[in-house]
N, CA, C and O atoms as a Tripos MOL2 file, in Angstrom:
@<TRIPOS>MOLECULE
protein
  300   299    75     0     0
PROTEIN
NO_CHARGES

@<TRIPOS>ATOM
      1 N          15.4080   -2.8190  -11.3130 N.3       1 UNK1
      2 CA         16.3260   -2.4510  -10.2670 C.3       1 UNK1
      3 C          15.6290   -2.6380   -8.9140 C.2       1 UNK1
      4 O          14.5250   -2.1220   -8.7390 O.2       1 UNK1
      5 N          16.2980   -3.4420   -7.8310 N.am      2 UNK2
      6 CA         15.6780   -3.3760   -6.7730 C.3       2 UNK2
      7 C          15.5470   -2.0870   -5.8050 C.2       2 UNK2
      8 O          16.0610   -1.0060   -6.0940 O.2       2 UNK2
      9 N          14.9460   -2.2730   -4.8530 N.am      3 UNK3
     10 CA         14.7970   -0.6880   -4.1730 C.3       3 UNK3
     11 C          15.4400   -1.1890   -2.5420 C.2       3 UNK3
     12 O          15.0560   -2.0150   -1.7140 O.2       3 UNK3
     13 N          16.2570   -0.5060   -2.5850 N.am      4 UNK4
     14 CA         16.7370   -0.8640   -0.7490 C.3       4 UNK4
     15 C          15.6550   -0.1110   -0.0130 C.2       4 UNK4
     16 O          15.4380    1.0220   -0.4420 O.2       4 UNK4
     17 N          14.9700   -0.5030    0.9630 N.am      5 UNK5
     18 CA         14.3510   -0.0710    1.6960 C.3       5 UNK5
     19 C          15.2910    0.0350    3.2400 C.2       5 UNK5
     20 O          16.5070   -0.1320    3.1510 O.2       5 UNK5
     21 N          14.7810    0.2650    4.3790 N.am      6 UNK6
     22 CA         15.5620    0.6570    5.8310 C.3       6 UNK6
     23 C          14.8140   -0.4430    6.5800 C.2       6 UNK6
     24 O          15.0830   -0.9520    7.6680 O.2       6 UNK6
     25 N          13.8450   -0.6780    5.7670 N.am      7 UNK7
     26 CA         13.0770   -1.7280    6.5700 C.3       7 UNK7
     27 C          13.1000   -3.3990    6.1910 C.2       7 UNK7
     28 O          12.8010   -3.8470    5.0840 O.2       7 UNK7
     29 N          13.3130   -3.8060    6.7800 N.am      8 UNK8
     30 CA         13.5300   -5.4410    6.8490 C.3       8 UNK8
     31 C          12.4350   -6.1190    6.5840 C.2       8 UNK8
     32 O          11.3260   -5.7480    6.9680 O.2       8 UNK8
     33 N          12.7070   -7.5040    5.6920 N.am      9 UNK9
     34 CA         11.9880   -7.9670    5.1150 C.3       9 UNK9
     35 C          10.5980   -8.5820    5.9590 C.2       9 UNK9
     36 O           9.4290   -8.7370    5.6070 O.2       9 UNK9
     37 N          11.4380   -8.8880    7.4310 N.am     10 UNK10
     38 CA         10.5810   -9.6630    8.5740 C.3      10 UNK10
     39 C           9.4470   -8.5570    8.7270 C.2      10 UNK10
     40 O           8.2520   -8.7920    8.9100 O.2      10 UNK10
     41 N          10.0370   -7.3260    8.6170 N.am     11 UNK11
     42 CA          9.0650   -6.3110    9.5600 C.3      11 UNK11
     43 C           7.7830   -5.6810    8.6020 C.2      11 UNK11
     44 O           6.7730   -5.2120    9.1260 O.2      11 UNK11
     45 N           7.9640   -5.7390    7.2610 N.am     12 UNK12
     46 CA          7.2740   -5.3590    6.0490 C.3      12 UNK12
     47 C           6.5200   -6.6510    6.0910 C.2      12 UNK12
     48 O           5.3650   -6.3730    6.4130 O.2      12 UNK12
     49 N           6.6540   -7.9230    5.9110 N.am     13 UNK13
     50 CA          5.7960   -9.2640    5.7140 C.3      13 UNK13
     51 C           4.9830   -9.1640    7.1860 C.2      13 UNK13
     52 O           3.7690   -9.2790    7.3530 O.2      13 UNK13
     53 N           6.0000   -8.9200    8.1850 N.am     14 UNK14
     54 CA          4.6690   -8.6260    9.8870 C.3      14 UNK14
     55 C           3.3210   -8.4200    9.7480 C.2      14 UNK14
     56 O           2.2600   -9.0440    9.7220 O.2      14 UNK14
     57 N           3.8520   -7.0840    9.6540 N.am     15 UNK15
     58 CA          2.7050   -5.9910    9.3450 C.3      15 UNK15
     59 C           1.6870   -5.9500    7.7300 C.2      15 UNK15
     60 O           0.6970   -5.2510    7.5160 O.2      15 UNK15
     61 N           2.2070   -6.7300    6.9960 N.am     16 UNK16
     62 CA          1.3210   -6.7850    5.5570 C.3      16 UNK16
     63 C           0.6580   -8.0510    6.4790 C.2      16 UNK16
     64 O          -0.5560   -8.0190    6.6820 O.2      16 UNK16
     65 N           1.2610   -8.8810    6.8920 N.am     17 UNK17
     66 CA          0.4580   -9.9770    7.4870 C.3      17 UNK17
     67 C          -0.8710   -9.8350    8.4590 C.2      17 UNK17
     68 O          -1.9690  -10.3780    8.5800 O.2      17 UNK17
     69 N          -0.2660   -8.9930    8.9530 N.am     18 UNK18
     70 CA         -1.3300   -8.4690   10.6550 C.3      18 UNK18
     71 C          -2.8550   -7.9610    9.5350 C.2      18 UNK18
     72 O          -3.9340   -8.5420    9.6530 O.2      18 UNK18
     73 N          -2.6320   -6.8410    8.5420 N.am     19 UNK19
     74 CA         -3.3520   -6.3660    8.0670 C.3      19 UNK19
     75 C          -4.5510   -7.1140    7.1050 C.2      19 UNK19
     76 O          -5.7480   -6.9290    6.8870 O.2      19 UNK19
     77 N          -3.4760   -8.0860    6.6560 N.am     20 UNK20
     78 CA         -4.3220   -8.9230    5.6240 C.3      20 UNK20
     79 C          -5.5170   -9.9040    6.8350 C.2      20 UNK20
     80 O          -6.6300  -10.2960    6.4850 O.2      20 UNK20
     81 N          -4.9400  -10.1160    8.1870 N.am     21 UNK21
     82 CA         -5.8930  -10.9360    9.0730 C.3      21 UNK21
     83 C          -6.9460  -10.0160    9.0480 C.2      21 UNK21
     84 O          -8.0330  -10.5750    8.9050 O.2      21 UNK21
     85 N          -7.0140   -8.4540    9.1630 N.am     22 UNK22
     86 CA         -7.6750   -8.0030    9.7170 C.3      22 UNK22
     87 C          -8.8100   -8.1430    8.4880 C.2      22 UNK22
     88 O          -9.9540   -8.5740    8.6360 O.2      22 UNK22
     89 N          -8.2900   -7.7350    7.4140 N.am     23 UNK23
     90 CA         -9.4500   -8.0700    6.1280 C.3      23 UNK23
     91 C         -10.1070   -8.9500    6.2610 C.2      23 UNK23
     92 O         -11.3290   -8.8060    6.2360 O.2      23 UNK23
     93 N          -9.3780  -10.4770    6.4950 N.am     24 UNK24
     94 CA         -9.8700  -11.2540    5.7290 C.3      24 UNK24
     95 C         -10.9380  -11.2680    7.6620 C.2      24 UNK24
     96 O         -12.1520  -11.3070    7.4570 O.2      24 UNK24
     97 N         -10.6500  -11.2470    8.8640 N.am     25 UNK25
     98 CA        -11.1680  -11.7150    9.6070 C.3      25 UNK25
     99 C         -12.7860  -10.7460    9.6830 C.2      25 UNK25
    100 O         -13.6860  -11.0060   10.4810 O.2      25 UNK25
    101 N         -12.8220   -9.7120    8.7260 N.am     26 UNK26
    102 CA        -14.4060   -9.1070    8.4120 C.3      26 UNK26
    103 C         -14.5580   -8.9770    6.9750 C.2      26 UNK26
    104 O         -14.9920   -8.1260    6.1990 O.2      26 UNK26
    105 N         -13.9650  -10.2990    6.8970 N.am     27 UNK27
    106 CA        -14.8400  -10.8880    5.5080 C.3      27 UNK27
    107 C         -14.9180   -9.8780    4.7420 C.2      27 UNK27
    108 O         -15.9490   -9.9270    4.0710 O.2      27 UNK27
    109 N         -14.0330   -8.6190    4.4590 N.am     28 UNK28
    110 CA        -13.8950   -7.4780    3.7320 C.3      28 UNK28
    111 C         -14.1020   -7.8760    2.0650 C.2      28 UNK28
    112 O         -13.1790   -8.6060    1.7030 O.2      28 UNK28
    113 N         -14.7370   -7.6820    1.3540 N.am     29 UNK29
    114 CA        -14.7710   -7.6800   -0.0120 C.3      29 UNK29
    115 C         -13.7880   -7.1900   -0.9220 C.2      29 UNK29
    116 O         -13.7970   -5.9590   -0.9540 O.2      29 UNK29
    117 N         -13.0730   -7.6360   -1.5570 N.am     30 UNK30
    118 CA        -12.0660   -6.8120   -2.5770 C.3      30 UNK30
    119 C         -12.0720   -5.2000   -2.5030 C.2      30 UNK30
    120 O         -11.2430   -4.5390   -1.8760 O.2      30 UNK30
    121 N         -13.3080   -4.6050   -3.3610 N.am     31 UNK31
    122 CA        -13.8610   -3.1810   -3.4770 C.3      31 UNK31
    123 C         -13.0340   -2.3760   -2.1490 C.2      31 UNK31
    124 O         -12.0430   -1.6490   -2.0860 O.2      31 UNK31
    125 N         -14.0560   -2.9510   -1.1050 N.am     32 UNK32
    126 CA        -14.1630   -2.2380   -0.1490 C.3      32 UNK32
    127 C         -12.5810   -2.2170    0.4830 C.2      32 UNK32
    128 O         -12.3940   -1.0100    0.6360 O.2      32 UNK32
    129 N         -11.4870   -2.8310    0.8800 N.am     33 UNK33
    130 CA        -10.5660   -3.4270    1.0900 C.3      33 UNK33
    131 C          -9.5580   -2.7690    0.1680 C.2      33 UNK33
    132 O          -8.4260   -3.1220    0.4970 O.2      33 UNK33
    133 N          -9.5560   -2.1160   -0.6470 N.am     34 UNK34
    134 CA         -8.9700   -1.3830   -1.3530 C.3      34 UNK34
    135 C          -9.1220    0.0850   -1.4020 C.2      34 UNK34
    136 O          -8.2400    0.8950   -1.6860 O.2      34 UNK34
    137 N         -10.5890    0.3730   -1.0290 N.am     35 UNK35
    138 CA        -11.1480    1.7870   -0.7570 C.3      35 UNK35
    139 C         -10.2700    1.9820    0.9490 C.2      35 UNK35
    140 O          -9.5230    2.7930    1.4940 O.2      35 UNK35
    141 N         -10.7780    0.9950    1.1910 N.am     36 UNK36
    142 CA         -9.8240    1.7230    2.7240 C.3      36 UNK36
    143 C          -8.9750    1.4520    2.8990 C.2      36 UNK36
    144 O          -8.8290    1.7490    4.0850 O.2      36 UNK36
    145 N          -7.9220    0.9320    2.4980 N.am     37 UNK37
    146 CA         -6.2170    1.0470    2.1070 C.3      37 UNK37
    147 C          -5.6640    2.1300    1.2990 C.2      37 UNK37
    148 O          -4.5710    2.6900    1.3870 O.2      37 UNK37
    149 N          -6.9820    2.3740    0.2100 N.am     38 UNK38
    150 CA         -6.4400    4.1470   -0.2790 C.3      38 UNK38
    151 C          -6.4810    4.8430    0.5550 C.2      38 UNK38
    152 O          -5.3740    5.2940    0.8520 O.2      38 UNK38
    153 N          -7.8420    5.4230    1.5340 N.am     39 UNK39
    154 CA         -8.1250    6.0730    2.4300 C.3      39 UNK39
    155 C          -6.7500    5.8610    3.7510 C.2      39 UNK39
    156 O          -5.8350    6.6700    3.9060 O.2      39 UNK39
    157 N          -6.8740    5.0390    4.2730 N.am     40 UNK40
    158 CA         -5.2220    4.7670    4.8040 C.3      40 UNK40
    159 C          -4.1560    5.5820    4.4760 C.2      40 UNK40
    160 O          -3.7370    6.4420    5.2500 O.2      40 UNK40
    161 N          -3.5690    5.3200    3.1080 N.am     41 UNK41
    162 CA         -2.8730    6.0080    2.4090 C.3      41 UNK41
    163 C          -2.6350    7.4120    1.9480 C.2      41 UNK41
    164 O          -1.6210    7.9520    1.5040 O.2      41 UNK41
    165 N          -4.0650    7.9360    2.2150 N.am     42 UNK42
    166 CA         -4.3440    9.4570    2.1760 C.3      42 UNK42
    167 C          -4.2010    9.9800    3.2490 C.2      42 UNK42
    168 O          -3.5560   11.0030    3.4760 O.2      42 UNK42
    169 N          -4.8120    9.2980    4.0330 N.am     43 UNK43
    170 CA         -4.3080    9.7480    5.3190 C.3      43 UNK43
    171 C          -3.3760    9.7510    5.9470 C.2      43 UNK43
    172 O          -3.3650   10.5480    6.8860 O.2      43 UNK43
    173 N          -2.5300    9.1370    5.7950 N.am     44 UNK44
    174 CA         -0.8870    9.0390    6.3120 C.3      44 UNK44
    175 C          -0.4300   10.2330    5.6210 C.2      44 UNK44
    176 O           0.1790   11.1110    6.2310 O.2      44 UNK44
    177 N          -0.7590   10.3340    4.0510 N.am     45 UNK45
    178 CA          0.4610   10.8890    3.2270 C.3      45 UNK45
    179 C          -0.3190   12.4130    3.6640 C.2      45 UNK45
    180 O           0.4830   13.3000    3.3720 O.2      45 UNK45
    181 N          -1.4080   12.9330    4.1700 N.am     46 UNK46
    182 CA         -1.9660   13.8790    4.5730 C.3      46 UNK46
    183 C          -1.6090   14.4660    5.8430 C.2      46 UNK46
    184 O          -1.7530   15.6440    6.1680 O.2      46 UNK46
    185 N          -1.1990   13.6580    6.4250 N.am     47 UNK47
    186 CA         -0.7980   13.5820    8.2090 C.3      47 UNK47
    187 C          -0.0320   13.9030    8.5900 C.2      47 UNK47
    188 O           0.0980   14.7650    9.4590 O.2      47 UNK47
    189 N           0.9430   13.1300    7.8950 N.am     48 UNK48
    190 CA          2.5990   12.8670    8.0700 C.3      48 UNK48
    191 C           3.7960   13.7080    6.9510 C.2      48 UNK48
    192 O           4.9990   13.9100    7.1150 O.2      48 UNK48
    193 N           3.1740   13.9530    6.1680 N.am     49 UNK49
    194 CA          4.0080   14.2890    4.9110 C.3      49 UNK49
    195 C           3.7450   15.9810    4.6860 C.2      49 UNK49
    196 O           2.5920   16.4100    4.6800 O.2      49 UNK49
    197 N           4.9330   16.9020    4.5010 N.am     50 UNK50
    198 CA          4.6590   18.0580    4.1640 C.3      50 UNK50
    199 C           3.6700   18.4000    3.4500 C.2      50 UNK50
    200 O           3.5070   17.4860    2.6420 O.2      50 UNK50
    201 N           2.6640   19.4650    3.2320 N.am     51 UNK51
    202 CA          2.3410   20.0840    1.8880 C.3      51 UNK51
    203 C           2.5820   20.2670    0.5740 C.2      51 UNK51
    204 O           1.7200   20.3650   -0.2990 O.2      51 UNK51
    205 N           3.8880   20.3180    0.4150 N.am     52 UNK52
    206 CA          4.6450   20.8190   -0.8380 C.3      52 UNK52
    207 C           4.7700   19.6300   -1.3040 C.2      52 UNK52
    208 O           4.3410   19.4890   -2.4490 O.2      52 UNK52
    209 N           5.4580   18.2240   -0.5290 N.am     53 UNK53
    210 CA          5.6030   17.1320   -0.9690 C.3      53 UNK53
    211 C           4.5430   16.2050   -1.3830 C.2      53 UNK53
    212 O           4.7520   15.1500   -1.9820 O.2      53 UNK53
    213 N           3.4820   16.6220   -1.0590 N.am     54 UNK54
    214 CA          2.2290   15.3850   -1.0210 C.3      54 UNK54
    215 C           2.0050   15.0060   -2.4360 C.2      54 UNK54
    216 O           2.0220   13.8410   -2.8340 O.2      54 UNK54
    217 N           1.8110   15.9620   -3.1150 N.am     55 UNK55
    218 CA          1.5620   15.3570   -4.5760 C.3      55 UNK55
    219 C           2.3490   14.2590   -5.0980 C.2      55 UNK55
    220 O           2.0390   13.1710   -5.5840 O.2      55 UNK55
    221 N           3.5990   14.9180   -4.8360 N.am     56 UNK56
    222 CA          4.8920   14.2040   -5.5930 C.3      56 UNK56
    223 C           5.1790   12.3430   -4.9230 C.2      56 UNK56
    224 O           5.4550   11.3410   -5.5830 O.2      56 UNK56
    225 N           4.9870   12.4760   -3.5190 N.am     57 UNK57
    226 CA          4.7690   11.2290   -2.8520 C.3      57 UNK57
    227 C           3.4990   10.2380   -3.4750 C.2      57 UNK57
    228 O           3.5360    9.0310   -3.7110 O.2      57 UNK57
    229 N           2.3020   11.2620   -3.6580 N.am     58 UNK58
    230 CA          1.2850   10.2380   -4.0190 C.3      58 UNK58
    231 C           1.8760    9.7890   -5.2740 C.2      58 UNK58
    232 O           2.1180    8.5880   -5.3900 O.2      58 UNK58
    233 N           2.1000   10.4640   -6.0810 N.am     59 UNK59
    234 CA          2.8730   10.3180   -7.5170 C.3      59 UNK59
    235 C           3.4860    8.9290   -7.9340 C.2      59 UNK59
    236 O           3.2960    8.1380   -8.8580 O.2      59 UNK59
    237 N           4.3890    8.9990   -6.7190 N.am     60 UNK60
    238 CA          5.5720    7.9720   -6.5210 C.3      60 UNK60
    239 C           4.7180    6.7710   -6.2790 C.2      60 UNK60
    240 O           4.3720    5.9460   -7.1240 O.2      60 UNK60
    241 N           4.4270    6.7860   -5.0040 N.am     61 UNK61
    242 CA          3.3090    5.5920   -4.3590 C.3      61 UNK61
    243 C           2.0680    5.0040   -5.7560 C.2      61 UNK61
    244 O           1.7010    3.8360   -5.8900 O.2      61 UNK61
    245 N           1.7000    6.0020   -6.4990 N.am     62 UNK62
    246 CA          0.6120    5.5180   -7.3560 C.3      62 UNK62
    247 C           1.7750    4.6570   -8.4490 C.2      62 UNK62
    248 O           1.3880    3.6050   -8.9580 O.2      62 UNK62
    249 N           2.6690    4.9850   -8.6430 N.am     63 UNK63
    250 CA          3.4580    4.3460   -9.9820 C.3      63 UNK63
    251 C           4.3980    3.2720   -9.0300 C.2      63 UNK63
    252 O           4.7040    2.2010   -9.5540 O.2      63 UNK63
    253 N           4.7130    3.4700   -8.0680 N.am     64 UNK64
    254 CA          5.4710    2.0830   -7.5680 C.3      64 UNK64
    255 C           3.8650    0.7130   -7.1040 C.2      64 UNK64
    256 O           3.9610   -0.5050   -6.9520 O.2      64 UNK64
    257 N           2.9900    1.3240   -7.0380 N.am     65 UNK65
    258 CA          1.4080    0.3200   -7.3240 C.3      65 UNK65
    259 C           1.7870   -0.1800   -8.5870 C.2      65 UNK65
    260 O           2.1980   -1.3270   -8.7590 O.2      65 UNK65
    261 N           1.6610    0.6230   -9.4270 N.am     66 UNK66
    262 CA          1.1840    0.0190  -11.2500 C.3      66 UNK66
    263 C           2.3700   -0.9430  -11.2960 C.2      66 UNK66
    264 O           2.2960   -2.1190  -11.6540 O.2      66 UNK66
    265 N           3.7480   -0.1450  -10.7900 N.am     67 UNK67
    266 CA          4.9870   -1.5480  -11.2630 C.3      67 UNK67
    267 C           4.6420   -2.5230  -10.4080 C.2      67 UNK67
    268 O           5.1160   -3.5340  -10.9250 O.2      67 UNK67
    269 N           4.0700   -2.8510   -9.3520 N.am     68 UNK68
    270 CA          4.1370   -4.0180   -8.5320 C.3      68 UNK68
    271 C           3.1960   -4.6590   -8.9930 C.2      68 UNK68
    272 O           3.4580   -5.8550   -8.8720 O.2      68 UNK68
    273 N           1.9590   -4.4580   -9.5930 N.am     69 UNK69
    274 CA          0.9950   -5.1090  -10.3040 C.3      69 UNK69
    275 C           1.4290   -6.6640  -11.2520 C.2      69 UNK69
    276 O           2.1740   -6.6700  -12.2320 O.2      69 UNK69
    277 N           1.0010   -7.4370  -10.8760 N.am     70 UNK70
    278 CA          0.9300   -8.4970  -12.0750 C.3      70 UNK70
    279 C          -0.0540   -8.7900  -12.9650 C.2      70 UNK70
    280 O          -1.0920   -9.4500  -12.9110 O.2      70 UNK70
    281 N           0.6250   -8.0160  -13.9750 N.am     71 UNK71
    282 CA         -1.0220   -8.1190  -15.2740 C.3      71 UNK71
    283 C          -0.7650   -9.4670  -16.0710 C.2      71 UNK71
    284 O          -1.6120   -9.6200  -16.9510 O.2      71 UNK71
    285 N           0.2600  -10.5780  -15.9960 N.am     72 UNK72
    286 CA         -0.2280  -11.9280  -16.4610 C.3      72 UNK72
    287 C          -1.6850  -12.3170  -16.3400 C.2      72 UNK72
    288 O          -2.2890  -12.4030  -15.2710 O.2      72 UNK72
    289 N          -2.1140  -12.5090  -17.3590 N.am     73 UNK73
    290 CA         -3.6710  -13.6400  -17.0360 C.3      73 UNK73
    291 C          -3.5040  -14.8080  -16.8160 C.2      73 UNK73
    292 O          -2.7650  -15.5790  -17.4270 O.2      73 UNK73
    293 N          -4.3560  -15.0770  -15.6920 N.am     74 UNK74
    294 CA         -4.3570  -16.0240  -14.9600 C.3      74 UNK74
    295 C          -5.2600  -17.4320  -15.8900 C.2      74 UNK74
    296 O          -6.4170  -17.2710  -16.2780 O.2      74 UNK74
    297 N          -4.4870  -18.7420  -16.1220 N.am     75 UNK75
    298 CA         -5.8730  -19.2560  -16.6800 C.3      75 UNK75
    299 C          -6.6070  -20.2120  -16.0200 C.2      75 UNK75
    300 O          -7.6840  -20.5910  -16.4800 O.2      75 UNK75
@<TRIPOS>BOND
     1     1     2 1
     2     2     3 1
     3     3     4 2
     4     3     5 am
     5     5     6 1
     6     6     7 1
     7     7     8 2
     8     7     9 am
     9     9    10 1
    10    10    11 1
    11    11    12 2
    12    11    13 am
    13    13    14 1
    14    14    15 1
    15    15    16 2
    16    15    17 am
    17    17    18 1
    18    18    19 1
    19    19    20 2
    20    19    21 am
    21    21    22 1
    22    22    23 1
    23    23    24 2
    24    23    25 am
    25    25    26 1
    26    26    27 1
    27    27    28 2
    28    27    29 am
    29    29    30 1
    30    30    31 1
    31    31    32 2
    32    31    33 am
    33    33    34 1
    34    34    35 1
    35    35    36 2
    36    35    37 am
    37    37    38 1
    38    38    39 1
    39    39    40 2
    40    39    41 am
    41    41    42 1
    42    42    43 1
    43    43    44 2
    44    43    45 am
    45    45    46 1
    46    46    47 1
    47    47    48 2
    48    47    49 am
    49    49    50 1
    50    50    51 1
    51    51    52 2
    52    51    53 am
    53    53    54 1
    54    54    55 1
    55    55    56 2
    56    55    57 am
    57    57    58 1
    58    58    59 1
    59    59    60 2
    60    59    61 am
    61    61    62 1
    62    62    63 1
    63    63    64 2
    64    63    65 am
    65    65    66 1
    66    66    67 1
    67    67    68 2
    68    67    69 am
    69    69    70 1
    70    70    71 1
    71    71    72 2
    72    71    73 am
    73    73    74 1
    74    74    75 1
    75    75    76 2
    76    75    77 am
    77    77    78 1
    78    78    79 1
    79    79    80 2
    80    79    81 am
    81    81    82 1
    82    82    83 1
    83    83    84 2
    84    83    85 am
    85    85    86 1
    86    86    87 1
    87    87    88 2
    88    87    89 am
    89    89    90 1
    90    90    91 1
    91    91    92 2
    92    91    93 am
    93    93    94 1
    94    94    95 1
    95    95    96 2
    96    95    97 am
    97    97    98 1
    98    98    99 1
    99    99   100 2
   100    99   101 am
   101   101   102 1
   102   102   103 1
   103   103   104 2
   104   103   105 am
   105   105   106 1
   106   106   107 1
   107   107   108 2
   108   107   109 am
   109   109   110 1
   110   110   111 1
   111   111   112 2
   112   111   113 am
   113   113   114 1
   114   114   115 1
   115   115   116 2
   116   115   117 am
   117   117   118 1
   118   118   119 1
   119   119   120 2
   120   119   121 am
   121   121   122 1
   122   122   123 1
   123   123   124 2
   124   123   125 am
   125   125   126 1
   126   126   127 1
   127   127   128 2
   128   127   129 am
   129   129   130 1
   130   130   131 1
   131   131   132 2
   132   131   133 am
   133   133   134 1
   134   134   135 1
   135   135   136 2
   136   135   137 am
   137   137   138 1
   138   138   139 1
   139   139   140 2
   140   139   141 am
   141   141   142 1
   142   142   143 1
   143   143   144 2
   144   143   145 am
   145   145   146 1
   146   146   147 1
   147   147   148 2
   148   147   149 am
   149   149   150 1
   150   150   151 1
   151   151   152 2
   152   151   153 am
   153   153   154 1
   154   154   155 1
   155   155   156 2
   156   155   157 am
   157   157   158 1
   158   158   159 1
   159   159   160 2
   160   159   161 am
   161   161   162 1
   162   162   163 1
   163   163   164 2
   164   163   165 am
   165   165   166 1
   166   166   167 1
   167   167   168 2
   168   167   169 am
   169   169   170 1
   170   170   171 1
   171   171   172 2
   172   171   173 am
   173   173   174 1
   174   174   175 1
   175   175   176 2
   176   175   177 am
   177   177   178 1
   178   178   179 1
   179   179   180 2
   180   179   181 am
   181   181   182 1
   182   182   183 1
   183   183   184 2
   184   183   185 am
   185   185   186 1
   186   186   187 1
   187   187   188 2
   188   187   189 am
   189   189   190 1
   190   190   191 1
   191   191   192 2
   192   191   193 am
   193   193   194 1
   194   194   195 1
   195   195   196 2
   196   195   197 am
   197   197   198 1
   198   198   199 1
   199   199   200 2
   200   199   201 am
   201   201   202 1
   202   202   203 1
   203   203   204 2
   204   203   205 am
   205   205   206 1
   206   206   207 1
   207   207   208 2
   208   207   209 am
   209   209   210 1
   210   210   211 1
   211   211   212 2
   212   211   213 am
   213   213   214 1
   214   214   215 1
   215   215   216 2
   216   215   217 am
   217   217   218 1
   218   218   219 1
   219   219   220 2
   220   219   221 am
   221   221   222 1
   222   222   223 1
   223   223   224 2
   224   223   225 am
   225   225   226 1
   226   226   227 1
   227   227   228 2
   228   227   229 am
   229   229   230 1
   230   230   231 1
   231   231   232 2
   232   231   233 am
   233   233   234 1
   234   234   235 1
   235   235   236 2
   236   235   237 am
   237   237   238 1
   238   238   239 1
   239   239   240 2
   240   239   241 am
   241   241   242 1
   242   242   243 1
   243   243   244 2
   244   243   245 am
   245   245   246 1
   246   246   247 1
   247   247   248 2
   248   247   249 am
   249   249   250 1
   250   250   251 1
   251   251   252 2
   252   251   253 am
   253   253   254 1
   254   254   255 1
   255   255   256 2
   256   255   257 am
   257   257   258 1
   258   258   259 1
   259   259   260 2
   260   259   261 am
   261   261   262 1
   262   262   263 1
   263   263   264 2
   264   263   265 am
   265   265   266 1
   266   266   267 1
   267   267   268 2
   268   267   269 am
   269   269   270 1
   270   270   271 1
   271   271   272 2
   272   271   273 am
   273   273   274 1
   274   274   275 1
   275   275   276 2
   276   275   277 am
   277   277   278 1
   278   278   279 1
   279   279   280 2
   280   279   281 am
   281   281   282 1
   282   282   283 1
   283   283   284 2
   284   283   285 am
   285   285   286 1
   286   286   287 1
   287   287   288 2
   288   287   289 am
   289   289   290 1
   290   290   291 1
   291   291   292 2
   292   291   293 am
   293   293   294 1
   294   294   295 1
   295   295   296 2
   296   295   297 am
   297   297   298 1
   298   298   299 1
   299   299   300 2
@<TRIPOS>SUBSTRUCTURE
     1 UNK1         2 RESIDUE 1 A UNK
     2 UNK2         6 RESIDUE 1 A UNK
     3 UNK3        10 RESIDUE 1 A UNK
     4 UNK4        14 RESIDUE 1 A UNK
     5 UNK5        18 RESIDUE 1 A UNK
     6 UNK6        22 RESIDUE 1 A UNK
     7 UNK7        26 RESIDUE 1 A UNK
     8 UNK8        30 RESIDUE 1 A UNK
     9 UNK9        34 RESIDUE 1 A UNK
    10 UNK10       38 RESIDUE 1 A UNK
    11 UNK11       42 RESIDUE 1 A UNK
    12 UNK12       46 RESIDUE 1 A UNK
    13 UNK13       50 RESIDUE 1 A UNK
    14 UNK14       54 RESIDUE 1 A UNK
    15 UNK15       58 RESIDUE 1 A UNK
    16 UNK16       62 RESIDUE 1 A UNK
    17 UNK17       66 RESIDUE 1 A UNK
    18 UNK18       70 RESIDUE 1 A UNK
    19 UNK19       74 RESIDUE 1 A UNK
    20 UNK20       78 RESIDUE 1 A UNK
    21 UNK21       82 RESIDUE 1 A UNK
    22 UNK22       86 RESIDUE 1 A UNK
    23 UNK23       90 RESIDUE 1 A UNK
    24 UNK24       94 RESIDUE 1 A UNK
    25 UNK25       98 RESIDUE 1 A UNK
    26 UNK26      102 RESIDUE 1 A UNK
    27 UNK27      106 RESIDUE 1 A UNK
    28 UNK28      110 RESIDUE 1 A UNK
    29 UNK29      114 RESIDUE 1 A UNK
    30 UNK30      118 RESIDUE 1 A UNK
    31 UNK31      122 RESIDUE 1 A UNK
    32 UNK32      126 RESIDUE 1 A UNK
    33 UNK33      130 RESIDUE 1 A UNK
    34 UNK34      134 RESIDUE 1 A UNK
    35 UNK35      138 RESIDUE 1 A UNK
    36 UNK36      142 RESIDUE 1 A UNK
    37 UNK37      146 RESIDUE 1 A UNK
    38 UNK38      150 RESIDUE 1 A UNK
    39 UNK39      154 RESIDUE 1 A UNK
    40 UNK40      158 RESIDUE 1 A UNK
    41 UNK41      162 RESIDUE 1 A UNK
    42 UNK42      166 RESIDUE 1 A UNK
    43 UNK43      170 RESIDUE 1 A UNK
    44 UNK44      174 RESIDUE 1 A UNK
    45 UNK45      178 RESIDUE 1 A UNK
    46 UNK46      182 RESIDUE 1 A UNK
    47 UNK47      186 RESIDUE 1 A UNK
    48 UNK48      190 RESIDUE 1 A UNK
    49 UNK49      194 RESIDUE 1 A UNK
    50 UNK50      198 RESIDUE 1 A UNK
    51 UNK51      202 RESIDUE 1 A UNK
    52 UNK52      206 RESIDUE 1 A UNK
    53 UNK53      210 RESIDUE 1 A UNK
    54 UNK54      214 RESIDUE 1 A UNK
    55 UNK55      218 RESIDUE 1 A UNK
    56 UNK56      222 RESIDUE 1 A UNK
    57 UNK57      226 RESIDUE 1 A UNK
    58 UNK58      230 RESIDUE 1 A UNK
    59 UNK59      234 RESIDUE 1 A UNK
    60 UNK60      238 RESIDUE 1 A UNK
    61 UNK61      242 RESIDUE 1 A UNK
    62 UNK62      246 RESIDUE 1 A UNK
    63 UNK63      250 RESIDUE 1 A UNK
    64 UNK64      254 RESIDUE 1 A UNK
    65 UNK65      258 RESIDUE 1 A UNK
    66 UNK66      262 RESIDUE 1 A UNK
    67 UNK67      266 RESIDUE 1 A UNK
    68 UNK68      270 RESIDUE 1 A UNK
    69 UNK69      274 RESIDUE 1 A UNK
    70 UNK70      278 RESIDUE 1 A UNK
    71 UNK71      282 RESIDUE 1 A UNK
    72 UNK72      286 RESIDUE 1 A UNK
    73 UNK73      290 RESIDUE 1 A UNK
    74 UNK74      294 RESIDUE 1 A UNK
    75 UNK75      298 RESIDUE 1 A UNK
């Protein structure tokens, strides 16, 4: 099932775009590049997001990760 988002496709590809320059332009390593996109993520959902809700958001956010994953092997 798809997910309607409020946000437009232009404005989600922008900003995944802007971010991915910033990686790749300090040669960020996988590892590391993922540690601070969690950290990101904690911090927003720490910041911005009630108390009561935080768990349940990370919850969501950790299982809409695993579905977006492509576990095909690559050959």
């Amino acid at each position: 099932m798809a997910i309607l988002s409020k946000y437009s496709n232009d404005q989600v590809e922008k900003l995944l775009n802007e971010l991915l320059l910033v990686l790749e332009k300090n040669q960020t390593p996988t590892d590391l590049a993922l540690m601070v996109l969690g950290n990101c993520a904690t911090d927003i959902i720490n910041r911005d997001v009630a108390p009561a809700a935080r768990k349940r958001l990370a919850e969501q956010f950790g299982q809409a990760l695993l579905a977006s994953v492509d576990d095909r092997h690559d050959a």
